[in-house]
VEXVO-789870 format. One record per residue (C-alpha): residue number from 1; residue in one letter; x, y, z. Coordinates in Angstrom, 2 decimals, always signed. Layout:
REM VEXVO-789870
<node NUM,'A',<X,Y,Z>>
...
REM end
This chain:
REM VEXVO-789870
<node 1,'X',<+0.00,+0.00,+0.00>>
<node 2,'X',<+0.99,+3.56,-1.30>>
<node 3,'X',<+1.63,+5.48,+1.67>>
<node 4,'X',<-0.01,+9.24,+0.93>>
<node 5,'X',<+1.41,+11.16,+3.69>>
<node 6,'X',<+4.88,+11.46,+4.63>>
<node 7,'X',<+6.78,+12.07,+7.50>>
<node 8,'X',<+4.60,+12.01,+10.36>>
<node 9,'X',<+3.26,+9.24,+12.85>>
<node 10,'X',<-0.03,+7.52,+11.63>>
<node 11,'X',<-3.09,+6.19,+14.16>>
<node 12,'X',<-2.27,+8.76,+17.00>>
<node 13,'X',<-2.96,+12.41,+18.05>>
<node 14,'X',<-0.37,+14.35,+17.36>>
<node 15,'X',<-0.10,+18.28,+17.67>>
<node 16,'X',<+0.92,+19.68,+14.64>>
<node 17,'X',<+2.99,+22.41,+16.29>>
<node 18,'X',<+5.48,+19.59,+18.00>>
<node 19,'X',<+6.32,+17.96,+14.46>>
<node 20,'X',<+8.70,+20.69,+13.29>>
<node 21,'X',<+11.40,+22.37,+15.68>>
<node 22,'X',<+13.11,+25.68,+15.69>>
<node 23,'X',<+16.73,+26.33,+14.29>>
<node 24,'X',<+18.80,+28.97,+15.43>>
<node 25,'X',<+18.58,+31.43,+12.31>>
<node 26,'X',<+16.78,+29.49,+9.87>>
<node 27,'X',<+13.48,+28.71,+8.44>>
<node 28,'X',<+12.77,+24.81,+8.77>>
<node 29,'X',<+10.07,+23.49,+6.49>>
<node 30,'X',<+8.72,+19.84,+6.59>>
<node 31,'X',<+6.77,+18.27,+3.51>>
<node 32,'X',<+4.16,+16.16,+4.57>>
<node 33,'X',<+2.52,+15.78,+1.02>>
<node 34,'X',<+3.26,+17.18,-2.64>>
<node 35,'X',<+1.64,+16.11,-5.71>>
<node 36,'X',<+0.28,+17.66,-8.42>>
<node 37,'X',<-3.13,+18.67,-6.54>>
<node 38,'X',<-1.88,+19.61,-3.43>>
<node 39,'X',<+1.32,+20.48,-0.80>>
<node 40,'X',<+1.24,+20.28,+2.92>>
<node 41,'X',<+4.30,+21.60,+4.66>>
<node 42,'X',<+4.81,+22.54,+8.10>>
<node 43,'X',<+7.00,+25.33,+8.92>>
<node 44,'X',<+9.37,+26.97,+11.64>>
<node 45,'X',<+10.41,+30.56,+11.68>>
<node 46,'X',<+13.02,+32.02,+13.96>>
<node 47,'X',<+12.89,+35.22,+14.73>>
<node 48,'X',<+13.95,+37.89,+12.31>>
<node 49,'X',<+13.83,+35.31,+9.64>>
<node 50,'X',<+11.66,+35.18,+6.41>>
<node 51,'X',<+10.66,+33.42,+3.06>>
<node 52,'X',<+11.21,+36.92,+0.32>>
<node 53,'X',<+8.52,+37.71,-1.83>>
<node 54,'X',<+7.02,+34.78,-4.37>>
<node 55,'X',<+3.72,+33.41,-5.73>>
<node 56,'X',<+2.53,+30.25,-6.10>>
<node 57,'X',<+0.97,+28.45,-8.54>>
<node 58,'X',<-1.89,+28.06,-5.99>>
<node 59,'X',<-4.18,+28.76,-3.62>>
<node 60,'X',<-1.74,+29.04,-0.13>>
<node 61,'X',<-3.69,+28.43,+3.19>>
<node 62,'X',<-1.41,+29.30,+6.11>>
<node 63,'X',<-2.48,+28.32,+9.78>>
<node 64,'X',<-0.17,+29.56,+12.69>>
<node 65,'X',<+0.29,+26.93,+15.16>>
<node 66,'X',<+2.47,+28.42,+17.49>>
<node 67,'X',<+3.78,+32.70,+17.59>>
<node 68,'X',<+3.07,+35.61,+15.92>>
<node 69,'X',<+4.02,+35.90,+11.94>>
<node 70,'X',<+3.70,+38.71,+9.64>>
<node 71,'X',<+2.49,+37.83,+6.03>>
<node 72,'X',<+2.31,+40.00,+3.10>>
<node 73,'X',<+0.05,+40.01,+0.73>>
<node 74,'X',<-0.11,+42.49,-2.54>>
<node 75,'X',<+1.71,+44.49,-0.59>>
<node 76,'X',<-0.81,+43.88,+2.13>>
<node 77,'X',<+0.60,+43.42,+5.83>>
<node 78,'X',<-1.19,+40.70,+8.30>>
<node 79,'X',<-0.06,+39.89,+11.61>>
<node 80,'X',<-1.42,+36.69,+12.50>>
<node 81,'X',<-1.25,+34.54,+16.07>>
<node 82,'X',<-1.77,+31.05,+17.46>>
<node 83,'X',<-4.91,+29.54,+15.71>>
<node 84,'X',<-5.36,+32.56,+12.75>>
<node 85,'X',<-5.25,+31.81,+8.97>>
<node 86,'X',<-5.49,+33.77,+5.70>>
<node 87,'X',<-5.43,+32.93,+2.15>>
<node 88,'X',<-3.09,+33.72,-0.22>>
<node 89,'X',<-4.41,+33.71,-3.70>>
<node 90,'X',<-2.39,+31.99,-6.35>>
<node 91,'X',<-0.10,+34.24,-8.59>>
<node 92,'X',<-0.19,+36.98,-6.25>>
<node 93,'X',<+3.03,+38.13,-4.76>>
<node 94,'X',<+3.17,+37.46,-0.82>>
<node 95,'X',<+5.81,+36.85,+2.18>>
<node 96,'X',<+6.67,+36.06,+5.27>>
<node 97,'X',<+8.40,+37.03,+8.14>>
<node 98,'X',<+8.57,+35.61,+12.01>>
<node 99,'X',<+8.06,+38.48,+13.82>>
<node 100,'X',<+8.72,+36.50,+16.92>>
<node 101,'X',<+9.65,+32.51,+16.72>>
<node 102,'X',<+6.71,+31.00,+15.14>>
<node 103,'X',<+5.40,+27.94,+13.30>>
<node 104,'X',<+2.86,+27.31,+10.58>>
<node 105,'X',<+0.80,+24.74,+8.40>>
<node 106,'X',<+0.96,+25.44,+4.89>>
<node 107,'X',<-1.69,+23.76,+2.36>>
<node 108,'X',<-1.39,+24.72,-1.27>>
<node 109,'X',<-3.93,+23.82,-3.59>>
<node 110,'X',<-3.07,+23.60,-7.46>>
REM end
């Protein structure tokens, strides 16, 4: 059998938050899934650290798990916290920055 997601525990609770850790001046990403329709990567920001400006070839949904992050979006700045999401339209430029230590669930949907 085909196993779909990668890189996490199967048939237990987990907390999302606890399956990526902190680096001392880095972003660390994990992939949990990637495939034509879809990408689910979690994500941990140091402070002061940030993924530049891009766009995506989809729709981005970010949920912070854990922090405070600062996204923009067209130029648009969002402070989000523990528990808050926003979209980020595909093929719209957008970035972000850990405005204090934080971590975040990406989904991307092509």
């Amino acid at each position: 059998m085909e196993t779909k997601l990668k890189n996490m525990r199967k048939s237990e609770i987990l907390q999302l938050k606890d399956e990526v850790q902190y680096q001392n001046g880095q972003v660390v990403s994990k992939t949990l899934a990637q495939n034509h329709s879809i990408s689910l990567t979690l994500f941990a920001f140091e402070k002061g650290e940030e993924i530049s400006t891009h766009e995506s070839g989809g729709d981005a949904l970010v949920t912070v798990l854990e922090g405070t992050g600062r996204f923009t979006v067209a130029g648009e700045e969002y402070v989000l916290k523990q528990g808050e999401s926003i979209v980020m339209p595909a093929g719209i430029p957008h970035a972000v920055f850990g405005q204090e230590r934080f971590k975040m669930f990406l989904t991307v949907v092509f």
